[in-house]
C-alpha positions in Angstrom: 116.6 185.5 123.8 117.4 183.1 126.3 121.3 182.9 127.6 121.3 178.7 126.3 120.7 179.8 123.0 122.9 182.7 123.0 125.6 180.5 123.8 124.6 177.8 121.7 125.1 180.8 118.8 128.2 181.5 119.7 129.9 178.6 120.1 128.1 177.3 116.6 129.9 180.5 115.3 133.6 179.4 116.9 133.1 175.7 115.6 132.0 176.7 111.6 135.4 178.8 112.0 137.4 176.1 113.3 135.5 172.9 111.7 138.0 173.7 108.3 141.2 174.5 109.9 140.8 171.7 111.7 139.9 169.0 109.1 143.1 170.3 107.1 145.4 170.3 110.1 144.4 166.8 110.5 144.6 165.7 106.9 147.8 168.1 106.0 150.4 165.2 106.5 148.7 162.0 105.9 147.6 164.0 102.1 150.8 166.2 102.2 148.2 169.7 101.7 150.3 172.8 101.6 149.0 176.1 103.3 149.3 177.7 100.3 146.8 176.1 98.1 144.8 176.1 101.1 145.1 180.1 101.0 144.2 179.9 97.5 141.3 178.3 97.7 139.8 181.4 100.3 141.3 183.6 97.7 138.7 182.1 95.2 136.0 182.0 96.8 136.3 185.5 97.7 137.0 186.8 94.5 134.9 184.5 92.6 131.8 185.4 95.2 132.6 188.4 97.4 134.0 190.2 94.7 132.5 189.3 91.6 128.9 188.2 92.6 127.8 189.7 95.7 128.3 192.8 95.1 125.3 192.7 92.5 123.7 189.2 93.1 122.3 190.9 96.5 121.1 194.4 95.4 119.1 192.0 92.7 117.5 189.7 95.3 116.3 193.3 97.7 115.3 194.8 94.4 113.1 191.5 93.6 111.9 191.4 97.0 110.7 194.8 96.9 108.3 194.3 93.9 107.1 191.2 95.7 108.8 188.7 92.9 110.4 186.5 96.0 107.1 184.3 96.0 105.5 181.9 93.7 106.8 181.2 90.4 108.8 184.5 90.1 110.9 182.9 93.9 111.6 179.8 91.9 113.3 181.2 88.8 115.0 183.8 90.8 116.5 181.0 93.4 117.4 179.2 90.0 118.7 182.2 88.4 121.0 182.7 91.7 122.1 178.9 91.9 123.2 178.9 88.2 125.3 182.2 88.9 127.0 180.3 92.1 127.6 177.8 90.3 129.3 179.3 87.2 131.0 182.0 89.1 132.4 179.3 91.8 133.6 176.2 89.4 134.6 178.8 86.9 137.3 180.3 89.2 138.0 177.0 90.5 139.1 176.3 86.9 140.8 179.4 86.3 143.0 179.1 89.6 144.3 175.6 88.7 145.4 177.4 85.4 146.8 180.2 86.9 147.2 180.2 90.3 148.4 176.5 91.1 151.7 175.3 89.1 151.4 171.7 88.3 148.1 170.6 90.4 148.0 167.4 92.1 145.1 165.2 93.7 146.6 166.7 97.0 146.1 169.9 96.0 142.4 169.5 94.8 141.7 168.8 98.7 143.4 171.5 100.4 141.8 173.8 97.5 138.5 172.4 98.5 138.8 172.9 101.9 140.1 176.3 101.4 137.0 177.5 99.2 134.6 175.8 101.5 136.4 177.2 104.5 136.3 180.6 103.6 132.3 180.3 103.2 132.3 178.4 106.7 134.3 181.0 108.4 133.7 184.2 107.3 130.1 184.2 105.5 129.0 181.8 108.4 130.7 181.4 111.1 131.6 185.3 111.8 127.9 186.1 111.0 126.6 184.0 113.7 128.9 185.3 116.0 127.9 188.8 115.7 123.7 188.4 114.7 124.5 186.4 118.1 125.8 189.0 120.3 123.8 191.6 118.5 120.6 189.8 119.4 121.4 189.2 122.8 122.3 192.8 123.6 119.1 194.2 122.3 117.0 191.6 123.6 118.3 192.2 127.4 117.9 196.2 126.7 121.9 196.7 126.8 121.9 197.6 123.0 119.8 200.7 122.5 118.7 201.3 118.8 116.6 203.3 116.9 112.5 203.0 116.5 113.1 201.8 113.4 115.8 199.3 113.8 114.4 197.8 116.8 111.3 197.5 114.9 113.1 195.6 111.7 114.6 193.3 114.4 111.6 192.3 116.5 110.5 189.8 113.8 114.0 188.1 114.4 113.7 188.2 118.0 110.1 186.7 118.4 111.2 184.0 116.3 114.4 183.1 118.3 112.1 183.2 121.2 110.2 180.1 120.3 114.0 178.5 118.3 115.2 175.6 121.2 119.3 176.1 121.4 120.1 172.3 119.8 118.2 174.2 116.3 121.2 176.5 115.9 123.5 173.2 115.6 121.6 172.7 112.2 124.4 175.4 110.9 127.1 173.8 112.0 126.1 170.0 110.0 125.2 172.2 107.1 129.0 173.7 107.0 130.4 170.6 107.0 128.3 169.3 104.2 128.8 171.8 102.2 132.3 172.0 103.0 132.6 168.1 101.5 130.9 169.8 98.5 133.3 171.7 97.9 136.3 169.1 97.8 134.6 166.9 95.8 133.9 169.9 92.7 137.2 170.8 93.5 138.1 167.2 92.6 135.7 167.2 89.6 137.2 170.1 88.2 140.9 169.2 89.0 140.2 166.2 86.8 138.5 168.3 84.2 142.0 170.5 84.3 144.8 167.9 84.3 142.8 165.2 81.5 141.8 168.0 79.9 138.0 167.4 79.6 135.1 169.6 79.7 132.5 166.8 80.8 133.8 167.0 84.4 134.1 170.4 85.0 130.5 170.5 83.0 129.7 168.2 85.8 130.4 169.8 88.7 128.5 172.8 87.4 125.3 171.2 87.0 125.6 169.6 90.5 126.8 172.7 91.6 123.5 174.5 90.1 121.1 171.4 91.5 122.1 171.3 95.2 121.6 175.2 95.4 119.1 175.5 93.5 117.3 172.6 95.7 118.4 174.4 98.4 116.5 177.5 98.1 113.2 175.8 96.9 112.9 173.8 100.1 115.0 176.4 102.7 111.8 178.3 102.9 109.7 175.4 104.2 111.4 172.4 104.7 114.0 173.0 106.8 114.8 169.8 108.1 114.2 167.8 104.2 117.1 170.7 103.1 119.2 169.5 105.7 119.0 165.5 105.3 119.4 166.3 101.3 123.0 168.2 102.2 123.6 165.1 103.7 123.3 162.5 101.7 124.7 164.9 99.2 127.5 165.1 101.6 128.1 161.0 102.2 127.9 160.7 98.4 131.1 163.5 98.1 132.8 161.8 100.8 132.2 158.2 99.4 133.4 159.7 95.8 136.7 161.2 97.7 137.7 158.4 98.7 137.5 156.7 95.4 139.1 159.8 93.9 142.2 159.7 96.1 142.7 155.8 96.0 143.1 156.0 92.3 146.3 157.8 92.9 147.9 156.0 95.1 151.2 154.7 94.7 151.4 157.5 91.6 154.8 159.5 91.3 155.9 162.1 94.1 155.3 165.6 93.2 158.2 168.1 93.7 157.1 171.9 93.5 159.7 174.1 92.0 162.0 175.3 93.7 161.5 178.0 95.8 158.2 177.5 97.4 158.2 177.6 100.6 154.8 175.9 101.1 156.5 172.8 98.8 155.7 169.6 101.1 158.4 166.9 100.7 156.3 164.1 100.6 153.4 165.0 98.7 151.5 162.4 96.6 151.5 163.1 93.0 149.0 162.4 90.1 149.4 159.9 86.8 147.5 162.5 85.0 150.5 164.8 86.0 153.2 162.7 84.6 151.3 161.2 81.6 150.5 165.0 80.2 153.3 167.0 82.2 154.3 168.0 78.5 150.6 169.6 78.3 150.9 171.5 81.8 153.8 173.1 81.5 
């Protein structure tokens, strides 16, 4: 493992960390987004994932794998079978945390949820990962990190591949994160809507998109690298164009004032028409 790609790892690592923190310090006063809901938003996604999917979804795949059902037709219904659980797991608990969790949601609020959700993926289930397969690689590569016959053995596969991967490749993580991470907002978005109008066919929505981009995902991540990537992109320009949309249609609606108390209450934030037409229905 050369030291240009070990760097590259690392600082890939550093920037899917900081690549959500930053986009909400930078949007947190021109959308008033509160810290809080930002919080909230990790606190899904590690629930609705870490918690309540992982801890099975993963055992399932390595008990696949080891009967050889990871290939052919058997690889495409199990990728399917793992998309449709993200996806009703993830826009599920996004659901159920503007019912519970969120008092009175506004279009403000769907963002910083968003980003929180998506940031919590980038940071911890990315970023960190990279970080330490990074340093981990590197040490056992230049003989500083001792391991067992059979470790080093598992590992070698890894290592002669990042021996012919050029350092820009590892980048490919970092425009991945921040596709997904516009994902994210924009189902956030979906299912806010869904919430406040009180309508299935959005929240229906955003779980079938949910369900097609990782189910797409999976079928071409094997062997198409590169076609993955470009179809998180234009997945990603599409979110973006449809944010933009989504947050124009409430400008110049009523200011939002969180109940007293809050400390993470902004003083300026942008509220919703939805809010104020049904606030009888929310409350």
């Amino acid at each position: 493992m050369t030291i240009s790609l070990f760097i590259t790892m690392i600082l890939t690592g550093l920037l899917c960390i900081a690549l959500p923190l930053t986009v909400f310090v930078v949007l947190r006063r021109r959308l008033a987004l509160r810290w809080g809901v930002f919080g909230i938003g990790m606190l899904t996604f590690f629930v609705s994932q870490v918690v309540l999917r992982l801890p099975w979804q993963i055992p399932l795949t390595k008990a696949a794998a080891a009967h050889g059902w990871t290939t052919g037709w058997s690889g495409v219904l199990l990728g399917l079978g793992a998309a449709v659980t993200a996806g009703v797991f993830e826009e599920g608990g996004r659901y159920l945390t503007y019912r519970w969790l969120v008092r009175r949601p506004t279009r403000s609020d769907a963002i910083a949820l968003g980003l929180g959700h998506g940031g919590f993926e980038s940071m911890a289930l990315v970023g960190v990962s990279i970080i330490a397969s990074g340093m981990v690689m590197f040490l056992v590569s230049q003989g500083a990190l001792p391991l067992p016959a059979d470790q080093a053995a598992a590992l070698q596969p890894t290592l002669d591949k990042l021996a012919h991967t050029a350092w820009y490749e590892q980048l490919v993580a970092l425009l991945e994160r921040a596709s997904a991470i516009s994902f994210h907002v924009a189902m956030s978005a979906l299912v806010y809507t869904a919430y406040v109008r009180r309508k299935w066919l959005p929240l229906w929505g955003a779980l079938g998109l949910h369900i097609v981009l990782d189910g797409s995902a999976a079928l071409l991540a094997p062997r198409h690298l590169w076609l993955e990537e470009l179809l998180l992109a234009v997945v990603a320009a599409v979110c973006l164009w449809g944010l933009v949309r989504f947050w124009k249609r409430g400008a110049g609606d009523a200011v939002h004032t969180a109940p007293a108390g809050r400390a993470d209450a902004p003083s300026d934030a942008v509220g919703v028409s939805a809010i104020a037409t049904e606030k009888t229905d929310l409350l």
